[in-house]
DSSP file (Angstrom, degrees, kcal/mol; ACC not computed):
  #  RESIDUE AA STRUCTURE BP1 BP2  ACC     N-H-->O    O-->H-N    N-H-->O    O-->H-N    TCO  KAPPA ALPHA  PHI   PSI    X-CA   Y-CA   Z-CA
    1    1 A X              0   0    0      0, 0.0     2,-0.5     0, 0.0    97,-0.1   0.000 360.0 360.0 360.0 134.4   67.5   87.3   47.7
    2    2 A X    >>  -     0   0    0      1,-0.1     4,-2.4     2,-0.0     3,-1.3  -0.479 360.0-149.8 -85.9 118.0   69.2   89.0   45.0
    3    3 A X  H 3> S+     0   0    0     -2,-0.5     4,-1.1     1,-0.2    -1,-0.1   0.779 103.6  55.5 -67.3 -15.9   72.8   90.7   46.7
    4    4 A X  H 3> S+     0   0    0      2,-0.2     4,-0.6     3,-0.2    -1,-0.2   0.669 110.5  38.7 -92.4 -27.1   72.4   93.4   44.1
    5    5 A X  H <> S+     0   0    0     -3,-1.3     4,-2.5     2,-0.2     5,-0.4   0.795 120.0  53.8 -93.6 -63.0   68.4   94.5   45.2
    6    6 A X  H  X S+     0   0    0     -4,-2.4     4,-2.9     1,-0.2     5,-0.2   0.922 109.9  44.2 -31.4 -51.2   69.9   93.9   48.9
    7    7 A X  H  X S+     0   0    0     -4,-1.1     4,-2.5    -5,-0.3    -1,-0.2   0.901 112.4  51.9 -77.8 -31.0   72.9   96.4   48.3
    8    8 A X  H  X S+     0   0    0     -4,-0.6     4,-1.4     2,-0.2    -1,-0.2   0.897 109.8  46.3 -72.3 -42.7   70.8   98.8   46.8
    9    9 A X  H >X S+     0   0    0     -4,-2.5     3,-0.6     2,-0.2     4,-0.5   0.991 110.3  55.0 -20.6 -86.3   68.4   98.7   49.7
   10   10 A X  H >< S+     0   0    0     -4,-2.9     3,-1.7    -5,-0.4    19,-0.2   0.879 105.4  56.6 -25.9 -57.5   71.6   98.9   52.1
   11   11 A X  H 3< S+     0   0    0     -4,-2.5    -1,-0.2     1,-0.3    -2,-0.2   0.903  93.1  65.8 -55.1 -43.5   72.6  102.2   50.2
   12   12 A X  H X< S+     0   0    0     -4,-1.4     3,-3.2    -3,-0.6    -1,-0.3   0.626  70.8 121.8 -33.6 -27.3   69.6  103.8   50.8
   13   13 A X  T << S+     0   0    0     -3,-1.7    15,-0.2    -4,-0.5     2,-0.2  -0.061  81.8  10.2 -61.2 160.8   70.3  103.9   54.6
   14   14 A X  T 3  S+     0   0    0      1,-0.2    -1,-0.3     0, 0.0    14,-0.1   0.240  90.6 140.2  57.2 -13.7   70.2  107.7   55.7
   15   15 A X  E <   -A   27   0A   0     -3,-3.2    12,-1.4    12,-0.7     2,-0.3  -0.346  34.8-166.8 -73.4 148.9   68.9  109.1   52.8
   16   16 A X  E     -A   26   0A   0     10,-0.2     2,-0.3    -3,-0.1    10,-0.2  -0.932   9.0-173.8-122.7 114.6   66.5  111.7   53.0
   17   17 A X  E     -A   25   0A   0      8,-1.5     8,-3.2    -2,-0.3     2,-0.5  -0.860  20.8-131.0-129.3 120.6   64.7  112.6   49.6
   18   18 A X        -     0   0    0     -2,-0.3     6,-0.3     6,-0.2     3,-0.1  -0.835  15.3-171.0 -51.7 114.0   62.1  115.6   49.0
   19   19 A X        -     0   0    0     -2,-0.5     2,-0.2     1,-0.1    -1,-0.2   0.859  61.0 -47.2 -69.9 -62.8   59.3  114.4   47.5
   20   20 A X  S    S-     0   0    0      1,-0.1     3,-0.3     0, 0.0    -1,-0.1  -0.419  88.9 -52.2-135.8-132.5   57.6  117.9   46.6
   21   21 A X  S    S+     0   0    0      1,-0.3    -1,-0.1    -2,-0.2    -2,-0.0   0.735 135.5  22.8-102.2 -33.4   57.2  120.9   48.8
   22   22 A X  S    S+     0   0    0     29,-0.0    29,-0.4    30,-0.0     2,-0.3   0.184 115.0  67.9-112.8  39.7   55.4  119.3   51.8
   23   23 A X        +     0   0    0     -3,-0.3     2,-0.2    27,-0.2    27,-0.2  -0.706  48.0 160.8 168.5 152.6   56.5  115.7   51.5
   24   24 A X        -     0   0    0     -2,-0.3    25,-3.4    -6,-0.3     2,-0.3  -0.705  29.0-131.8 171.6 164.6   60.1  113.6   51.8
   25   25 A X  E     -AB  17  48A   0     -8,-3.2    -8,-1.5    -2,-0.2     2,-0.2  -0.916  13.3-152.1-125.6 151.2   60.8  110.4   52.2
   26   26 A X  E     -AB  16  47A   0     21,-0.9    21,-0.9    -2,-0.3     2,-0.3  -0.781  11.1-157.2-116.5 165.6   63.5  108.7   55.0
   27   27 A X  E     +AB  15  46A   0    -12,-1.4   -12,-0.7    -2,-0.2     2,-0.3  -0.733  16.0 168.2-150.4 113.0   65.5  105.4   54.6
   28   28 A X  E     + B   0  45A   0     17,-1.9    17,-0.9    -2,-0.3     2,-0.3  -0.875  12.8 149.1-134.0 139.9   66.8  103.4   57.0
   29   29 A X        +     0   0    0     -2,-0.3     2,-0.3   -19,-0.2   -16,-0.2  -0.835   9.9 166.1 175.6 142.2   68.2  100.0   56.6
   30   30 A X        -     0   0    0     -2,-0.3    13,-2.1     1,-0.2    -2,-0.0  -0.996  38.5 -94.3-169.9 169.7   70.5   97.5   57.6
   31   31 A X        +     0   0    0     -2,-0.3    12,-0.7    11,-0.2    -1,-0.2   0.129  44.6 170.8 -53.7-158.9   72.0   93.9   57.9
   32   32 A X        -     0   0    0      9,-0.4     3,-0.3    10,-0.2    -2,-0.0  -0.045  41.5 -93.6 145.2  98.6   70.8   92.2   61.2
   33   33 A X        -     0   0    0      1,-0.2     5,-0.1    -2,-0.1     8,-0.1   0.153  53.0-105.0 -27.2 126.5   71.4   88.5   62.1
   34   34 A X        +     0   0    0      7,-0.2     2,-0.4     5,-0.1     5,-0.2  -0.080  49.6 158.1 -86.1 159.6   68.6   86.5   61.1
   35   35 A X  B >   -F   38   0B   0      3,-6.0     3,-1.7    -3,-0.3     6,-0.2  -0.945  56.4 -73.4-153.0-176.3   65.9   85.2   63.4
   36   36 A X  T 3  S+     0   0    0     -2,-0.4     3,-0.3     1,-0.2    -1,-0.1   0.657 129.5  36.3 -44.1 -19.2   62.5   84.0   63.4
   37   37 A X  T 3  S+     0   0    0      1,-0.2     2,-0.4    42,-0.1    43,-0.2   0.574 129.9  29.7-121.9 -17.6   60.9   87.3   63.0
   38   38 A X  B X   +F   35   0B   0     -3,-1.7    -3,-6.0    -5,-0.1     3,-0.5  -0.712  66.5 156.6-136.4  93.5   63.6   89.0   60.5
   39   39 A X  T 3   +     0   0    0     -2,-0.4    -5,-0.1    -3,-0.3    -1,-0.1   0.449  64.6  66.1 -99.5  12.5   64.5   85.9   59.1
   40   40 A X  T 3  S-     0   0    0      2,-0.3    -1,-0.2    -3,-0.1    -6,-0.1  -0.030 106.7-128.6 -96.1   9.7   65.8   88.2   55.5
   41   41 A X    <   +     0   0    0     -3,-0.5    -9,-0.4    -6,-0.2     2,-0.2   0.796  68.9 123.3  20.2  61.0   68.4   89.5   58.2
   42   42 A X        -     0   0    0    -11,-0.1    -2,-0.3    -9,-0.1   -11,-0.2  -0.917  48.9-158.0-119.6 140.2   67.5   93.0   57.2
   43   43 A X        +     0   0    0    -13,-2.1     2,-0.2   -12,-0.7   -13,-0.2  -0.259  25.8 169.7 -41.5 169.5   66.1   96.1   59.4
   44   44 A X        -     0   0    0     17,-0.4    17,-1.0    -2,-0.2     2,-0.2  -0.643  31.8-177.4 172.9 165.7   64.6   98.3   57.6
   45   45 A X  E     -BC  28  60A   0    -17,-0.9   -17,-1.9    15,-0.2     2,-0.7  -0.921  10.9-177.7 179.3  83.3   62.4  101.6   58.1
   46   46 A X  E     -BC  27  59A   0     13,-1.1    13,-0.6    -2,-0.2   -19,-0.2  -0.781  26.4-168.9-119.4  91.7   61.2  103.1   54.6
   47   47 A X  E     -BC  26  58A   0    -21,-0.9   -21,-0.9    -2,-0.7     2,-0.3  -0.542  32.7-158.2 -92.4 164.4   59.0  106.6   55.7
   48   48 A X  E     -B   25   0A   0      9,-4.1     2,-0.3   -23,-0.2     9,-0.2  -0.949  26.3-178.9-111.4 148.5   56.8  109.2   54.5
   49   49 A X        -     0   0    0    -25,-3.4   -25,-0.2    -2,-0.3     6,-0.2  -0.968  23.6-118.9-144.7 143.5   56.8  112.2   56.6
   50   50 A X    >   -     0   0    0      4,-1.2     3,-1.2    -2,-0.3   -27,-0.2   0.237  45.3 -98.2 -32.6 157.1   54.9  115.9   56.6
   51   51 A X  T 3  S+     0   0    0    -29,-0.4   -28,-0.1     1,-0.2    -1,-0.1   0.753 135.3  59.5 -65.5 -14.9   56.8  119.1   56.3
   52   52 A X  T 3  S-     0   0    0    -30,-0.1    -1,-0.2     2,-0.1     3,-0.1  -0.080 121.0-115.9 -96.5  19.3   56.3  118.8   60.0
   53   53 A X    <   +     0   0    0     -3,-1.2     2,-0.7     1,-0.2    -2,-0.1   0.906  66.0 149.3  36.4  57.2   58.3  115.3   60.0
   54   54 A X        -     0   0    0      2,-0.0     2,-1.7     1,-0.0    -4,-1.2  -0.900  54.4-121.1-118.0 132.9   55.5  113.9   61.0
   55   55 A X        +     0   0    0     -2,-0.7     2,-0.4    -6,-0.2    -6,-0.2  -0.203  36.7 168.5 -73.4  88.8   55.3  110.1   59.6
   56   56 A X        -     0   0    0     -2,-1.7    -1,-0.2     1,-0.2    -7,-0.1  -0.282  69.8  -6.5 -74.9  33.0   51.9  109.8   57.3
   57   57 A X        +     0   0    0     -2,-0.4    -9,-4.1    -9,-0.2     2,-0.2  -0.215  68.5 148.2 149.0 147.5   52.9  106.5   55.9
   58   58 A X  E     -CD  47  84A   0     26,-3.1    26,-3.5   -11,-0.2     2,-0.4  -0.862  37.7-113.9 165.4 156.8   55.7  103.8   55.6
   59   59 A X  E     +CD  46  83A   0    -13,-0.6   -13,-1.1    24,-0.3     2,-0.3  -0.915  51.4 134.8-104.6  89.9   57.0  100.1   55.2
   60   60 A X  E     -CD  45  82A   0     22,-0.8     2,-0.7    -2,-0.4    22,-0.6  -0.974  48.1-146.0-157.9 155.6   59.1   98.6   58.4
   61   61 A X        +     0   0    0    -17,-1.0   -17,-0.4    -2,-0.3    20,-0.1  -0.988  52.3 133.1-112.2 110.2   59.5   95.4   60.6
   62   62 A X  S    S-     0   0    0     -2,-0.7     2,-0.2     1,-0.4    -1,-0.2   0.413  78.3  -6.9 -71.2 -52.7   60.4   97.3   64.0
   63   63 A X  S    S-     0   0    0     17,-0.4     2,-0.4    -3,-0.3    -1,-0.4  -0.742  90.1 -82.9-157.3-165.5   58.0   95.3   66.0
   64   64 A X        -     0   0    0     -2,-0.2    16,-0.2    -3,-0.1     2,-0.2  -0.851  34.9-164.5-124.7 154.1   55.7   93.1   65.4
   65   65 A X  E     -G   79   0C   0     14,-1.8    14,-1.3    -2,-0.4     2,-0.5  -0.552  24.8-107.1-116.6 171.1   51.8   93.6   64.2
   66   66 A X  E     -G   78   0C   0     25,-0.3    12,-0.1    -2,-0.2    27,-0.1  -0.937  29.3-134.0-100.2 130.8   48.4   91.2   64.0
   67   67 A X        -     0   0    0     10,-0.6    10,-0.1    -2,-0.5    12,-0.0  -0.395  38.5 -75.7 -76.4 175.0   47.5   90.2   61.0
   68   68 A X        -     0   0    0      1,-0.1     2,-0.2    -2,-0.1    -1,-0.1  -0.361  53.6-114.6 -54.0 128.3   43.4   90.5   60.0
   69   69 A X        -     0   0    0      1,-0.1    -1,-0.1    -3,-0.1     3,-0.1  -0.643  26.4-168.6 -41.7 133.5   41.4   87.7   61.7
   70   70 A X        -     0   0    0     -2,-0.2     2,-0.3     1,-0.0    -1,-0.1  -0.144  62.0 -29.0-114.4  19.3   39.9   85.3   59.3
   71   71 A X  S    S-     0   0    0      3,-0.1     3,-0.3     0, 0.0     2,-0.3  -0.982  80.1 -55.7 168.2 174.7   37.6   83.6   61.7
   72   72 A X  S    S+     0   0    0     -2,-0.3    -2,-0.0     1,-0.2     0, 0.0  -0.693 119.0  16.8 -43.9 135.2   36.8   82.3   65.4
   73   73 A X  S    S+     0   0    0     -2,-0.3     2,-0.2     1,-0.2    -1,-0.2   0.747  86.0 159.1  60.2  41.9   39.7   80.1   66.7
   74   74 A X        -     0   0    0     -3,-0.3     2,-0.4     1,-0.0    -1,-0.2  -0.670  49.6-103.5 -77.1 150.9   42.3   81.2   64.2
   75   75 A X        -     0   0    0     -2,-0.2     2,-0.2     1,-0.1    -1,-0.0  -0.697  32.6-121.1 -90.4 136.3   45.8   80.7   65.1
   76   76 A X        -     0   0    0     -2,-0.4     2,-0.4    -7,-0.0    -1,-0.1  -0.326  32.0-168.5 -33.4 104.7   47.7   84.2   66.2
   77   77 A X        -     0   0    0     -2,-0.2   -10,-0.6   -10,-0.1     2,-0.1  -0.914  13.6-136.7-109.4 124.2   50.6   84.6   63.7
   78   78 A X  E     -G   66   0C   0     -2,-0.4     2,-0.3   -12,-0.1   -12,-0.1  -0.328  25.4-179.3 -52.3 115.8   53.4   87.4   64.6
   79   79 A X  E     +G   65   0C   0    -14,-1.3   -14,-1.8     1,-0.1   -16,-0.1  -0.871  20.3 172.7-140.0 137.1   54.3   89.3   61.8
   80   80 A X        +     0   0    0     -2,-0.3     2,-1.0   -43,-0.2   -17,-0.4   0.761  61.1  80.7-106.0 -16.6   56.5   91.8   62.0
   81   81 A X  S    S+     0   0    0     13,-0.2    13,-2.4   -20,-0.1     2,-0.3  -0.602  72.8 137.7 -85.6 113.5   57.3   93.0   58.1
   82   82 A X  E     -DE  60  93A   0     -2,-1.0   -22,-0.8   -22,-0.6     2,-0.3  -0.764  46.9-112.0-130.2-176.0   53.6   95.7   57.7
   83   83 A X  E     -DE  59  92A   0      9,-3.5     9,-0.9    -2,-0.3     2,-0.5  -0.997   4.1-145.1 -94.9  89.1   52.6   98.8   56.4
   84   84 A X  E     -D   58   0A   0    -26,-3.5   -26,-3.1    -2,-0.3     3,-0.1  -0.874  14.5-168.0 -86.5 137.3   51.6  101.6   58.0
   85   85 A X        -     0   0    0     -2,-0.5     2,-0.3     1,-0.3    -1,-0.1   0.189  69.9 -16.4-118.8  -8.1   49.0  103.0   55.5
   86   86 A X  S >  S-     0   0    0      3,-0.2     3,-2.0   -31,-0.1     2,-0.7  -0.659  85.6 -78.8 177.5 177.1   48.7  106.6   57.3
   87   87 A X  T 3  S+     0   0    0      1,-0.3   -31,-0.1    -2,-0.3   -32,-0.0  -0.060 126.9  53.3 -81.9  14.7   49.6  108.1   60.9
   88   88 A X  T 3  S+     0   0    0     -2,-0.7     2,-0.7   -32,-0.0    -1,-0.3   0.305  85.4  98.1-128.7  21.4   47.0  106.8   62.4
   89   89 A X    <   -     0   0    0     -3,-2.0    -3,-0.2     1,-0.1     3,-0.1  -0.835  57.4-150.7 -99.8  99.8   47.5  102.9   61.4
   90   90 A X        -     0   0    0     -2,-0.7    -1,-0.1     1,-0.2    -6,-0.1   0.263  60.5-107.8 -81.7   7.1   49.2  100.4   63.9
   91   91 A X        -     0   0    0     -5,-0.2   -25,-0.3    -8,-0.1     2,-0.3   0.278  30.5-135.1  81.8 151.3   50.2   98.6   60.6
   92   92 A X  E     -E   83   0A   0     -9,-0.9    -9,-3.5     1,-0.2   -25,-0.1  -0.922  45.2 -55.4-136.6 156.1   49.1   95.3   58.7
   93   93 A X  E     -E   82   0A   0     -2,-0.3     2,-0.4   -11,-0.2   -11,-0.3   0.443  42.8-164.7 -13.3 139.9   51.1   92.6   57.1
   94   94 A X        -     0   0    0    -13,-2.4     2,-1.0   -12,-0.2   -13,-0.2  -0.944  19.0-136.8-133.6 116.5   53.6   92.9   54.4
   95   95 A X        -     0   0    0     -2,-0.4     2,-0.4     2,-0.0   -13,-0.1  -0.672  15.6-159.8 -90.4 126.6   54.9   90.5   52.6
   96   96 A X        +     0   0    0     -2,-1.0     3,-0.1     1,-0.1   -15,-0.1  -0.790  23.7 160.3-110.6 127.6   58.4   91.1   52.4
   97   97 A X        -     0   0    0     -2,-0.4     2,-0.2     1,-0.3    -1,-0.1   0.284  68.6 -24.2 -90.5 -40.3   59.7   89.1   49.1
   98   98 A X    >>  -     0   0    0      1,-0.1     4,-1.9   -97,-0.1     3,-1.1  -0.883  65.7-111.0-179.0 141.8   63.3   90.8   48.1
   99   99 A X  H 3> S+     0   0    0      1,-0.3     4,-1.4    -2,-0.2    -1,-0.1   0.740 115.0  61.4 -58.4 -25.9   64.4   94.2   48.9
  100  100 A X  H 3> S+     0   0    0      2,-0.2     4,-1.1     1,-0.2    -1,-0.3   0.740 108.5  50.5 -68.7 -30.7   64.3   95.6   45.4
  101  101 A X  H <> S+     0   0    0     -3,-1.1     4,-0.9     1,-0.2     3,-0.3   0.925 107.1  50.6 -70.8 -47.1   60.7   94.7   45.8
  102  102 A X  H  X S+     0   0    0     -4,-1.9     4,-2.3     1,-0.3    -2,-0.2   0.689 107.2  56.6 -33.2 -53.3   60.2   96.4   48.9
  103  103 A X  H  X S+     0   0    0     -4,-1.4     4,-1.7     1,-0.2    -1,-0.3   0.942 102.5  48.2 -63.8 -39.7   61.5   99.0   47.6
  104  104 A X  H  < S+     0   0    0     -4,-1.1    -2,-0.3    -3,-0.3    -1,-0.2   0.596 112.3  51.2 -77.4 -26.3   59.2   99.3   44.6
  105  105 A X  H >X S+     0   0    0     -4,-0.9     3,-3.3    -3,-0.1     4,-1.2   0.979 107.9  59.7 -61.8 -67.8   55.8   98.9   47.0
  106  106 A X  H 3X S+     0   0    0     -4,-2.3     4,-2.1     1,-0.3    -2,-0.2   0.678 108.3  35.5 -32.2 -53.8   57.4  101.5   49.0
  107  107 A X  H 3< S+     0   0    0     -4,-1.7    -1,-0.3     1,-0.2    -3,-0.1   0.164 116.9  51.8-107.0  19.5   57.5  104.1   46.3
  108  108 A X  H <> S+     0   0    0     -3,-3.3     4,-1.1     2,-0.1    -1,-0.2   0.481 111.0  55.1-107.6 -19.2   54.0  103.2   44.5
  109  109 A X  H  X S+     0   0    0     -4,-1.2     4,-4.9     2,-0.2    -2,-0.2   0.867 104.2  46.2 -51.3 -60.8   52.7  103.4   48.0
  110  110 A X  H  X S+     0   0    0     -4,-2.1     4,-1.4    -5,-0.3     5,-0.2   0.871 117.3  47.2 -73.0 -25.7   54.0  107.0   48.5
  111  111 A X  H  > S+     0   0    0      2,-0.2     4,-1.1     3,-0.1     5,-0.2   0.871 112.4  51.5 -73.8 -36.9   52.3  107.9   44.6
  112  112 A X  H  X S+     0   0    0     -4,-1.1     4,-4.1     2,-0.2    -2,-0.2   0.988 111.8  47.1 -61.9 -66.9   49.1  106.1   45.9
  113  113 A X  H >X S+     0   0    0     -4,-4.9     4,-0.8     2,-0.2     3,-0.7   0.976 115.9  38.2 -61.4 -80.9   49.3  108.4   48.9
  114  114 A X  H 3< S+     0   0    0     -4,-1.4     4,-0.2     1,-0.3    -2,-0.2   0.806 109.2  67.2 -25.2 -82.1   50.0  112.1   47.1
  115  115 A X  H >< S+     0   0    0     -4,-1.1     3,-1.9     1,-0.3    -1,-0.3   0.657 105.2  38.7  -4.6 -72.7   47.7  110.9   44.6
  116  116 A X  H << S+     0   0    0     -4,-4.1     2,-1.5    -3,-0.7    -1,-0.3   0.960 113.0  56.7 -55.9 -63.2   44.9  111.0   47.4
  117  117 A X  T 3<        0   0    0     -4,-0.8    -1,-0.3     1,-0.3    -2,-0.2  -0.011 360.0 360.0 -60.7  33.9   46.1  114.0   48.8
  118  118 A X    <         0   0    0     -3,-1.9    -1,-0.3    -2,-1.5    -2,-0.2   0.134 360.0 360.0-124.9 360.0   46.0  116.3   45.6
């Protein structure tokens, strides 16, 4: 993981961004010893939210999600870095690669999303 995509990540923490006139984005993110389930030792918390702060979409390992079944008798794997894909979406998987990357889903995510809504 690149210390330079990490720090820029890191900086992010607290920001709050207007996207347009109904729309912003929040960013929350931080170091965090690593362990089996944030094994990048990062938090992190990437939203989109309503004018009414209400969160319609966003990138964070908080807790942990089920991935898709692929089958009868597949083994369960916990993963905790997802997506939620709108406000009513309990999240799927994310493959977390580098924060710079992360970032960069994040904010084709949030065009992807306006996109539909205009």
């Amino acid at each position: 993981m690149s210390e330079s995509t990490l720090d820029y990540l890191l900086d992010l923490d607290g920001q709050i961004i207007a996207v347009n006139e109904n729309y912003f984005v929040k960013f929350k993110a931080s170091r965090v010893e690593p362990t089996k389930w944030k094994p990048h030792g990062i938090s992190y918390s990437l939203t989109l939210h309503d004018r009414y702060n209400k969160r319609v979409m966003g990138f964070d390992n908080a807790h942990a999600v089920d991935p898709p079944r692929k089958g009868y008798g597949c083994r369960k794997v916990v993963e905790y870095d997802h997506k939620h894909r709108h406000h009513l979406d309990k999240g799927v998987p994310y493959e977390f690669t580098d924060p710079g990357q992360l970032v960069a889903d994040f904010w084709a995510a949030v065009d992807e999303y306006l996109e539909k809504k205009s």
